[in-house]
C-alpha atoms as an extended CHARMM CRD file, in Angstrom:
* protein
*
        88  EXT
         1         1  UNK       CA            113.7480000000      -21.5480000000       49.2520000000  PROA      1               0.0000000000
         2         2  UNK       CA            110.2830000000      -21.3060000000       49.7770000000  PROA      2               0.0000000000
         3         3  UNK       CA            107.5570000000      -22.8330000000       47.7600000000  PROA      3               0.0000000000
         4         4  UNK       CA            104.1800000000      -21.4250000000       47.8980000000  PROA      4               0.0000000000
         5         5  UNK       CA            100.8650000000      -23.2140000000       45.9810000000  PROA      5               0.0000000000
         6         6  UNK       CA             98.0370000000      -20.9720000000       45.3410000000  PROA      6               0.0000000000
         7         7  UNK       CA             94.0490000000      -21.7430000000       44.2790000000  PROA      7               0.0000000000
         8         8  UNK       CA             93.8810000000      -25.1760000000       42.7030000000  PROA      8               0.0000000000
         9         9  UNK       CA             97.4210000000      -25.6740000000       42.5600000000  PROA      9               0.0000000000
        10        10  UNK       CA             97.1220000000      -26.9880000000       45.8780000000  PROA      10              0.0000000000
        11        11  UNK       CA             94.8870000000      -29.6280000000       44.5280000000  PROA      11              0.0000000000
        12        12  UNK       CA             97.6490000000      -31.6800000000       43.4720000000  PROA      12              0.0000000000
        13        13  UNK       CA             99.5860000000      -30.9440000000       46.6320000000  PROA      13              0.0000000000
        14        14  UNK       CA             97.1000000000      -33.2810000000       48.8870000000  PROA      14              0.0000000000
        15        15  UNK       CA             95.8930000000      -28.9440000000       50.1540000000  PROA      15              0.0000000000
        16        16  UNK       CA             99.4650000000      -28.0050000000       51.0040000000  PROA      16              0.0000000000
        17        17  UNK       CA             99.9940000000      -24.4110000000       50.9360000000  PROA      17              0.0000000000
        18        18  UNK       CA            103.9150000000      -23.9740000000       50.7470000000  PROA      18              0.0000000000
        19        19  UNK       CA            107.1350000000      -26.2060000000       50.4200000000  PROA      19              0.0000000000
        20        20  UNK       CA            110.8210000000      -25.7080000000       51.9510000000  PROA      20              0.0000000000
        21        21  UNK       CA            113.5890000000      -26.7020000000       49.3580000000  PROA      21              0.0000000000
        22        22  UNK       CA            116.9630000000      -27.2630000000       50.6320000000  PROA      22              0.0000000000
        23        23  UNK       CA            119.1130000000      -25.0280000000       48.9070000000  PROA      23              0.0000000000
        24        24  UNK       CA            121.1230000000      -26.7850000000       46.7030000000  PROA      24              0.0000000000
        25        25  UNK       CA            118.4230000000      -29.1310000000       46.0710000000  PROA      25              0.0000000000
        26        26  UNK       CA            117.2080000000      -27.0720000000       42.3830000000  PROA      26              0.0000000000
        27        27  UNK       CA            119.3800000000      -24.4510000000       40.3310000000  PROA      27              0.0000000000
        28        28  UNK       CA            116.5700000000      -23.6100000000       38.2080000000  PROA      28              0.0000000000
        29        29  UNK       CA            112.5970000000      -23.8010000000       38.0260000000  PROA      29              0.0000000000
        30        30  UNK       CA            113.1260000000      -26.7540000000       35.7830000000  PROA      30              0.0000000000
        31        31  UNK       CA            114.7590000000      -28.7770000000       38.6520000000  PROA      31              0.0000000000
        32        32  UNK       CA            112.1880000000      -27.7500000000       41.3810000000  PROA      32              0.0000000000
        33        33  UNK       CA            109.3450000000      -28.9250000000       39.1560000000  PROA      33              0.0000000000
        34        34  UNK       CA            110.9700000000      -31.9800000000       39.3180000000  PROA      34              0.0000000000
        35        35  UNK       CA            111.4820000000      -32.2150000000       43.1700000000  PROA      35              0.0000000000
        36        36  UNK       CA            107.9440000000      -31.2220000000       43.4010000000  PROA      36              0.0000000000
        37        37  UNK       CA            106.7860000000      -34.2970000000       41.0050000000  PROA      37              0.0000000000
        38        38  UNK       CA            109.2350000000      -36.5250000000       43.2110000000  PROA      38              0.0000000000
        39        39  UNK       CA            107.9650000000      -35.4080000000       46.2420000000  PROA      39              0.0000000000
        40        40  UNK       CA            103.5630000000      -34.8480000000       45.2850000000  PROA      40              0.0000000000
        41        41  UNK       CA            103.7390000000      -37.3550000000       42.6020000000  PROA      41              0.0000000000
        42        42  UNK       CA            103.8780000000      -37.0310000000       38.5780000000  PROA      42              0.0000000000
        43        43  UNK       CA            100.2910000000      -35.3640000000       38.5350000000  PROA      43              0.0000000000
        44        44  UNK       CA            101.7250000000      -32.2010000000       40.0900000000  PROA      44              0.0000000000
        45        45  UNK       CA            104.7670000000      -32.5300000000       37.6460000000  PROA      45              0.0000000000
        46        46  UNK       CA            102.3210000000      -32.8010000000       34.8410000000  PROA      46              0.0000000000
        47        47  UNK       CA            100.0800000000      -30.2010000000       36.0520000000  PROA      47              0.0000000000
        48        48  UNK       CA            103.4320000000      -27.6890000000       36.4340000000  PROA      48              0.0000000000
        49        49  UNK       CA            104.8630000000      -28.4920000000       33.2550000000  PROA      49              0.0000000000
        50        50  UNK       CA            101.4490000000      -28.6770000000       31.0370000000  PROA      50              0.0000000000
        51        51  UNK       CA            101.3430000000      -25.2910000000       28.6290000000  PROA      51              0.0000000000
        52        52  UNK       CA             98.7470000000      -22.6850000000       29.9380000000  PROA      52              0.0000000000
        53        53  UNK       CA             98.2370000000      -24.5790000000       33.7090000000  PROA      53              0.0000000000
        54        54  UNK       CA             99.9920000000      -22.1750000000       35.9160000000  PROA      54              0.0000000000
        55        55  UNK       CA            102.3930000000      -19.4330000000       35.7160000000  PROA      55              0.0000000000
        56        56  UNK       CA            105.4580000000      -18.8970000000       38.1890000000  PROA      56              0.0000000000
        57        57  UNK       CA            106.7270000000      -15.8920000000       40.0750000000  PROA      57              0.0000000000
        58        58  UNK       CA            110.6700000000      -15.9950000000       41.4270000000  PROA      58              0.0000000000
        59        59  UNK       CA            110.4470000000      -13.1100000000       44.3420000000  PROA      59              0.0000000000
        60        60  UNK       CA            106.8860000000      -11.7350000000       43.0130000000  PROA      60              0.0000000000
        61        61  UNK       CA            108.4010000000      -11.0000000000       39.6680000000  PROA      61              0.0000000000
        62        62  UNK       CA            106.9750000000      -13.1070000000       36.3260000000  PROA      62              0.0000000000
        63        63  UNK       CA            110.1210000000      -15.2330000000       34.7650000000  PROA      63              0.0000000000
        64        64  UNK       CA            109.1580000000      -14.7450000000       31.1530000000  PROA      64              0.0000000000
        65        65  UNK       CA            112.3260000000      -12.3940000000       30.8250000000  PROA      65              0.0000000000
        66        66  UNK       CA            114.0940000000      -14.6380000000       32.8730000000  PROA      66              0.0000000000
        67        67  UNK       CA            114.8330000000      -17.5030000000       31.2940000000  PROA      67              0.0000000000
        68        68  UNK       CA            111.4830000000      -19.3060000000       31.3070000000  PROA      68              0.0000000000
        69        69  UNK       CA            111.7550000000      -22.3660000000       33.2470000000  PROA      69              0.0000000000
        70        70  UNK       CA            115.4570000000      -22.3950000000       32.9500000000  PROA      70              0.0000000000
        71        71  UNK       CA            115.0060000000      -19.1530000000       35.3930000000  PROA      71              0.0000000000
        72        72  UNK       CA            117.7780000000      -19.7120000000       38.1950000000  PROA      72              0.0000000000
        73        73  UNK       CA            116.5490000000      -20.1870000000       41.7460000000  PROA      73              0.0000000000
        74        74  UNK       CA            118.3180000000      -19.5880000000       44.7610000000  PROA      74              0.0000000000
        75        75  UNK       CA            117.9050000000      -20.6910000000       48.8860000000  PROA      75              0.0000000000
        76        76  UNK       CA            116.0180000000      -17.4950000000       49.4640000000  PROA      76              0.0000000000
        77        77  UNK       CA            114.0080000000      -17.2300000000       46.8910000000  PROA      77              0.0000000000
        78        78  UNK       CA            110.1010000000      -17.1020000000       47.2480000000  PROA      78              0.0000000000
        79        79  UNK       CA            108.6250000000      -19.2730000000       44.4090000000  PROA      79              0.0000000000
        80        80  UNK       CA            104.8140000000      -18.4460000000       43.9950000000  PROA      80              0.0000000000
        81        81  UNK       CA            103.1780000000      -20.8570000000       41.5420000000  PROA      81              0.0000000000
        82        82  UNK       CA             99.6990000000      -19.9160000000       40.5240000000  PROA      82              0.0000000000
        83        83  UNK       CA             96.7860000000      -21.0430000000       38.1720000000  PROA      83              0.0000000000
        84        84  UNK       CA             95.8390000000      -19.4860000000       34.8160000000  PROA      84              0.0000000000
        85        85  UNK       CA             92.3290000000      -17.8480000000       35.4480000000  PROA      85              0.0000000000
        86        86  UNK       CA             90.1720000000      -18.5660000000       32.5030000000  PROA      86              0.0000000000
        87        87  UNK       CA             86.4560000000      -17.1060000000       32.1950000000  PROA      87              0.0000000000
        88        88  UNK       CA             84.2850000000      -15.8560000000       29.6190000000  PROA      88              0.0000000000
């Protein structure tokens, strides 16, 4: 599966752009959150996992209907994760 960080997501990546997961590595969002905290470090966990930080697409559709973060993942699944946009 393939991991892609957009905007300032990639500020806790060290400017990374995208991430290859092994495919039995995560069965759910859940699990790749935590490979991505073992593997950038517990900021990028932190950042993932904080409420109202980012949202997550599984193959360009949102996972609110999916199961959330419990939302299964597969070896060719695209993974887009991308920051809330907040303005006034």
């Amino acid at each position: 599966m393939t991991v892609y960080f957009h905007s300032n997501v990639k500020d806790h990546t060290g400017g990374e752009g995208s991430f290859e997961i092994a495919a039995d590595q995560a069965q759910n969002l859940q699990e790749l959150i935590d490979i991505l905290g073992d593997h950038y470090g517990p900021g990028l966990r932190d950042f993932l996992s904080g409420e109202g930080n980012c949202f997550f697409l599984v193959n360009g559709s949102g996972i609110a209907a999916t199961g959330g973060l419990r939302t299964p993942v597969g070896s060719r699944d695209k993974v887009e994760i991308l920051p809330f946009v907040q303005g006034g």
